[in-house]
Residue frames as qw, qx, qy, qz and C-alpha x, y, z in Angstrom:
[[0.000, 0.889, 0.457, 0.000, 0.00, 0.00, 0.00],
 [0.508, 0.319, 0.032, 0.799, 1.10, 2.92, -1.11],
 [0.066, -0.413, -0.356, 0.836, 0.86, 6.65, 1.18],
 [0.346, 0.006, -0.086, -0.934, -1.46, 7.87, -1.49],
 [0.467, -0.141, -0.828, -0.278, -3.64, 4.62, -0.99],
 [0.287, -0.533, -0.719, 0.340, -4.17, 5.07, 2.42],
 [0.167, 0.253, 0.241, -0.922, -5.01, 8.65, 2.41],
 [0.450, -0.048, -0.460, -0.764, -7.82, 7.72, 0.15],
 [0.507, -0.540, -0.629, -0.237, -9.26, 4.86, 2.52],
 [0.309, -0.355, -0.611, 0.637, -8.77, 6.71, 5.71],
 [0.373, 0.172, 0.058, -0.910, -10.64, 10.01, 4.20],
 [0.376, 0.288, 0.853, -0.219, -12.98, 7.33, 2.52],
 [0.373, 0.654, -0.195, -0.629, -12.87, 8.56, -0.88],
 [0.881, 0.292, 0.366, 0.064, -14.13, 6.28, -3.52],
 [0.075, -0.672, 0.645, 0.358, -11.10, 4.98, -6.06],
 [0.949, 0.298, -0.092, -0.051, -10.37, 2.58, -8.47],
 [0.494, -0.486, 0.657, 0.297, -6.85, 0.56, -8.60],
 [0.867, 0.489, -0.017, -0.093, -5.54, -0.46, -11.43],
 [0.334, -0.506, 0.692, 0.391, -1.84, -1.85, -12.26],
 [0.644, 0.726, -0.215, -0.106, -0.22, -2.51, -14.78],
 [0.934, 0.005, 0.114, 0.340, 3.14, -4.26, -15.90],
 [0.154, 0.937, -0.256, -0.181, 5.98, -1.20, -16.10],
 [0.905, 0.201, 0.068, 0.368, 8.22, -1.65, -18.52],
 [0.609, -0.533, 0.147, 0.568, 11.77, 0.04, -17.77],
 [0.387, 0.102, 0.474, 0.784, 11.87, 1.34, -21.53],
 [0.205, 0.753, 0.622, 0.066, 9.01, 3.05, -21.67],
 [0.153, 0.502, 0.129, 0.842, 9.23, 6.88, -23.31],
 [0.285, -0.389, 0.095, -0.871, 6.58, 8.41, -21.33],
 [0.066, 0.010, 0.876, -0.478, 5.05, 6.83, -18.21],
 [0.616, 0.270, 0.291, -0.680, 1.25, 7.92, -18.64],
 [0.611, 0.440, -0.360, -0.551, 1.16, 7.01, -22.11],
 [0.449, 0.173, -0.871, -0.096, 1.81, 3.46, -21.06],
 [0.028, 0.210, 0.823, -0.528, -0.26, 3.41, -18.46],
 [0.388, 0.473, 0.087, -0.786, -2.96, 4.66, -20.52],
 [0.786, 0.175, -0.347, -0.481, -2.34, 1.75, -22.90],
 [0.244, 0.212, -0.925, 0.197, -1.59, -0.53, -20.62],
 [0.214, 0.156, 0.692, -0.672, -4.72, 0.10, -18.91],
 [0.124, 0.506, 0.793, 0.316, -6.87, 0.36, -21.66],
 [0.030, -0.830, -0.406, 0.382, -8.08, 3.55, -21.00],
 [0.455, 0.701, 0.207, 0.509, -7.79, 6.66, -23.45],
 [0.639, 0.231, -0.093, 0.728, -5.22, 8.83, -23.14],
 [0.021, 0.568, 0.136, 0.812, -6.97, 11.95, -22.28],
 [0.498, -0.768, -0.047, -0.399, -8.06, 11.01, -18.78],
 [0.791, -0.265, -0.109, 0.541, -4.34, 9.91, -17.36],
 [0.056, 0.951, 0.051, 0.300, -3.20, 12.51, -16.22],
 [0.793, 0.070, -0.374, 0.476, 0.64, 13.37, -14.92],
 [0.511, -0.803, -0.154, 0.265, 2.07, 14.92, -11.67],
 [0.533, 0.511, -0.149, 0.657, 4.71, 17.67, -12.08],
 [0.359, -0.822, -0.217, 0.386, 6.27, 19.58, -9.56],
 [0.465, 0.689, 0.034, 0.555, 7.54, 23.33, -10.25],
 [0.472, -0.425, -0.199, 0.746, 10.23, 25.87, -8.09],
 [0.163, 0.972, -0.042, 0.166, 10.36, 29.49, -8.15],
 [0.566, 0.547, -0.367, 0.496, 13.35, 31.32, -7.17],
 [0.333, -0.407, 0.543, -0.655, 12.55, 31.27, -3.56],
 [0.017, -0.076, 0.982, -0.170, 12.49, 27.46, -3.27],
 [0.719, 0.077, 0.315, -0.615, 8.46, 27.70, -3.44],
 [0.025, 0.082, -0.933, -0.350, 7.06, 24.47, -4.72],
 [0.540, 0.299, 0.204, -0.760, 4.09, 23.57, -6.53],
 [0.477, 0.367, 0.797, -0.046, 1.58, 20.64, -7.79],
 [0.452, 0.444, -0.168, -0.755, 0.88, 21.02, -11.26],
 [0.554, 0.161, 0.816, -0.043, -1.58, 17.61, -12.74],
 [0.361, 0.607, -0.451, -0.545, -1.73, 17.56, -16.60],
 [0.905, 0.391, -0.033, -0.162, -3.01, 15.37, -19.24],
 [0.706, -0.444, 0.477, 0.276, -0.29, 13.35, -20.48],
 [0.632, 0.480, 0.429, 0.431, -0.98, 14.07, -23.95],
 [0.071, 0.969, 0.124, 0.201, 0.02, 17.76, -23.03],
 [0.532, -0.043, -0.536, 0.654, 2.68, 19.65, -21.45],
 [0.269, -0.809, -0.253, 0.457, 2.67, 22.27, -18.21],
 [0.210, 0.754, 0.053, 0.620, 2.46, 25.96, -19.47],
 [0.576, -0.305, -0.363, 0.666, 4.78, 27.00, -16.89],
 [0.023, -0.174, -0.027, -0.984, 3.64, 31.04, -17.45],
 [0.434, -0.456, -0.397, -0.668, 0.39, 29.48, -16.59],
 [0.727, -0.451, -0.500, 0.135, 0.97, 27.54, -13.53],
 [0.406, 0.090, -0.249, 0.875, 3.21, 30.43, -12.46],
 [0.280, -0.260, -0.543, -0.748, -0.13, 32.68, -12.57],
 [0.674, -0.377, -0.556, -0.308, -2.25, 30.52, -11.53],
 [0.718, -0.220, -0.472, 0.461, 0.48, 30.65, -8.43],
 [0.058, -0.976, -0.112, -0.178, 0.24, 34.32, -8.17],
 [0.408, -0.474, 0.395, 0.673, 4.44, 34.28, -8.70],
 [0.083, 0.704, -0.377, -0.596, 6.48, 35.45, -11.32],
 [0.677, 0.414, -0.564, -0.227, 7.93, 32.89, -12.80],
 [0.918, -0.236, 0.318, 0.023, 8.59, 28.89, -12.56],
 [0.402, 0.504, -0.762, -0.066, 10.56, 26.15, -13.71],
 [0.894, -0.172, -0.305, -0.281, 10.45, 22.44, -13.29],
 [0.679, -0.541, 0.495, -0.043, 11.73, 20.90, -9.90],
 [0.184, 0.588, -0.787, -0.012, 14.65, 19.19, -10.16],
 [0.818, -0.223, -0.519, -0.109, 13.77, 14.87, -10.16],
 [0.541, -0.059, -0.764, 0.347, 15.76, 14.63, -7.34],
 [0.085, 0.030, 0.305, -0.948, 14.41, 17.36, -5.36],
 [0.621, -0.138, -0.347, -0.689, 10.70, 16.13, -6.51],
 [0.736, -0.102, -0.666, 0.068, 11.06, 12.59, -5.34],
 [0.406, -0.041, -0.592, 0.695, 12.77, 13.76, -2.03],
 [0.312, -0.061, 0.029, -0.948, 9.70, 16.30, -1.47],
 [0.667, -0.120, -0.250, -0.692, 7.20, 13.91, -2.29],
 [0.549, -0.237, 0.767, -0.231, 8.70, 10.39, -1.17],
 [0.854, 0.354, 0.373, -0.079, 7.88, 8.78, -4.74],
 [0.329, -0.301, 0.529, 0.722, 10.31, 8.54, -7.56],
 [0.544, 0.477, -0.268, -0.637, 9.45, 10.45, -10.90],
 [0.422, -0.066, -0.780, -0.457, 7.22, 8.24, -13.07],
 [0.430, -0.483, -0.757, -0.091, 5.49, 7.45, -10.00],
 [0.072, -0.118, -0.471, 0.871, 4.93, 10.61, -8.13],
 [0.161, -0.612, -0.767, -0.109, 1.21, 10.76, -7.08],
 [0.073, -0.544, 0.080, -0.832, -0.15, 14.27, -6.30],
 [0.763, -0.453, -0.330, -0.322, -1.74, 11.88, -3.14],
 [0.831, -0.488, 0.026, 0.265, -0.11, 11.22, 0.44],
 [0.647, 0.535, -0.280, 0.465, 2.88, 13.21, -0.73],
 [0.710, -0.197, -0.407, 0.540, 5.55, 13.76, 2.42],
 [0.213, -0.236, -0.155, 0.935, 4.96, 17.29, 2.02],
 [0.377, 0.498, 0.735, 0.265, 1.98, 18.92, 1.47],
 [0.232, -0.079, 0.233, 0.941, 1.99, 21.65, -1.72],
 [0.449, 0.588, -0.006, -0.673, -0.16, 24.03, -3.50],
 [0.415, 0.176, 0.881, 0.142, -2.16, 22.10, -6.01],
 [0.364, 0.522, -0.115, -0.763, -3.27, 23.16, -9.27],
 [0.458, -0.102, 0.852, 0.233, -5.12, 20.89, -11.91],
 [0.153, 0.073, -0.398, -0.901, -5.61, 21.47, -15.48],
 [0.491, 0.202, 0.577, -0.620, -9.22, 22.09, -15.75],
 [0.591, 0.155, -0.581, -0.537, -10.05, 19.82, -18.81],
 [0.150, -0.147, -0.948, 0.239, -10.36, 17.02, -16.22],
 [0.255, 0.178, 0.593, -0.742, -13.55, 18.77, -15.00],
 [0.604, 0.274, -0.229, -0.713, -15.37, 17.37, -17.86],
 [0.610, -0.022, -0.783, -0.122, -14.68, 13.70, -17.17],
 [0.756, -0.568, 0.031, -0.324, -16.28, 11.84, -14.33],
 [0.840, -0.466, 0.178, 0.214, -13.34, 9.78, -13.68],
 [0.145, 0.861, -0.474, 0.114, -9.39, 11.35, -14.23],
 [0.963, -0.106, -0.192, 0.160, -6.16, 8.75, -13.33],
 [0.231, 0.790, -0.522, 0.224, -3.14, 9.69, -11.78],
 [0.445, 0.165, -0.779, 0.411, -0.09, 7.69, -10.22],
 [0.680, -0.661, -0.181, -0.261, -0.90, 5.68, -7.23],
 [0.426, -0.758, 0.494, 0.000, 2.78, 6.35, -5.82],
 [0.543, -0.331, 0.745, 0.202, 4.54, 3.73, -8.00],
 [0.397, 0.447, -0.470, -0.650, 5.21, 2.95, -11.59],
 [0.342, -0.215, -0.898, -0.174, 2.63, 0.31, -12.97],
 [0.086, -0.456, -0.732, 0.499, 0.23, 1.53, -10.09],
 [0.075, -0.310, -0.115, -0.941, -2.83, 4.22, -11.22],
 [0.169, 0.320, 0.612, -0.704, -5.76, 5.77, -9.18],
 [0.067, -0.477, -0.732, -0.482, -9.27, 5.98, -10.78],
 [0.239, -0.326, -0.450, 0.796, -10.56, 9.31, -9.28],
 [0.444, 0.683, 0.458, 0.355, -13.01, 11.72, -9.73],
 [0.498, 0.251, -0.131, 0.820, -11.70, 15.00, -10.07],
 [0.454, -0.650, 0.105, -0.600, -14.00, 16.74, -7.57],
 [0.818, -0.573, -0.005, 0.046, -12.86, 14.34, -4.95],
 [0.717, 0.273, -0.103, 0.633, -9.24, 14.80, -6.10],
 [0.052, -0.530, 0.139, -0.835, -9.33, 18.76, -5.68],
 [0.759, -0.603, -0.220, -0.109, -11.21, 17.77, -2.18],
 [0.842, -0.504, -0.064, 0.182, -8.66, 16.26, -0.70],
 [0.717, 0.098, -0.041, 0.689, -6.06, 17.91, -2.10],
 [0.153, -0.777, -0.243, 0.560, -7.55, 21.37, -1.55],
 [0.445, 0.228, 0.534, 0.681, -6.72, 21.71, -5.60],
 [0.276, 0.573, 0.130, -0.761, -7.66, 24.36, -7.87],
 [0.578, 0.174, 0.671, 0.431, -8.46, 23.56, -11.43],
 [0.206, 0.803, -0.180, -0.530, -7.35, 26.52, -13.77],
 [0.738, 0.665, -0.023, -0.112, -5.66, 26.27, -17.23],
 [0.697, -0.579, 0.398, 0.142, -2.55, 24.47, -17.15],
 [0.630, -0.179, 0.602, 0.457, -1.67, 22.71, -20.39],
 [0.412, 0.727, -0.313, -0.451, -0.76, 23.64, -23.67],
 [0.951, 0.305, 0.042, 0.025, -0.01, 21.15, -26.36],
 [0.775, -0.350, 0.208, 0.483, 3.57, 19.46, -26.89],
 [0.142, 0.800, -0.313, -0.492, 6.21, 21.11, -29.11]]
């Protein structure tokens, strides 16, 4: 059991498990957990963390077919500017290693921001703290417990 598993049965927030086989080559984590799961691409969504220049850190959750508009999550943070957390500095913040950092039970908890195309599906996925491991969530019980907002976040890849 992973720390975002139990925060989900100890608030008693309905979830789905799902795993998967991770394969060690994979390109992009969602996107294999999205066909590994059978599930369409647009409601796996991935955890990022961003820094300002005063060490702030922030929760930004994005599709996986997208990336973080970092002018937006900056914004949305009511700083200047970001930039994406260093992996090792993410992992060590959250307690999960990148590909499987869950925006759930992290070790520290951040300002949460999540792109609001999820608010059109009834059920969103993100990492359940480990790679091969997702959450079936909806995204009003996500932003619940995470105290989320859900503003405009992603912007298609380059």
């Amino acid at each position: 059991m992973t720390p975002a598993i139990a925060l989900l049965k100890k608030q008693k927030i309905a979830h789905q498990l799902m795993s998967y086989e991770h394969d060690e080559n994979a390109i992009s984590f969602g996107l294999e957990a999205a066909e590994k799961l059978g599930v369409a691409p647009e409601k796996v969504f991935k955890t990022l963390l961003v820094t300002t220049d005063n060490n702030e850190l922030f929760v930004g959750i994005v599709p996986v077919l997208k990336q973080l508009d970092l002018k937006h999550i900056a914004h949305a943070a009511g700083v200047k500017k970001v930039e994406m957390a260093n992996p090792s500095l993410a992992e060590r913040v959250t307690g999960y290693l990148v590909g499987g950092i869950s925006p759930l039970g992290q070790k520290k908890r951040l300002k949460t921001f999540i792109d609001n195309s999820a608010e059109t599906l009834d059920t969103m996925y993100v990492s359940g703290g480990r790679r091969g491991l997702d959450i079936g969530i909806s995204p009003c019980d996500l932003a619940g417990v995470l105290s989320a907002q859900f503003t405009s976040l992603a912007r298609d890849k380059d």
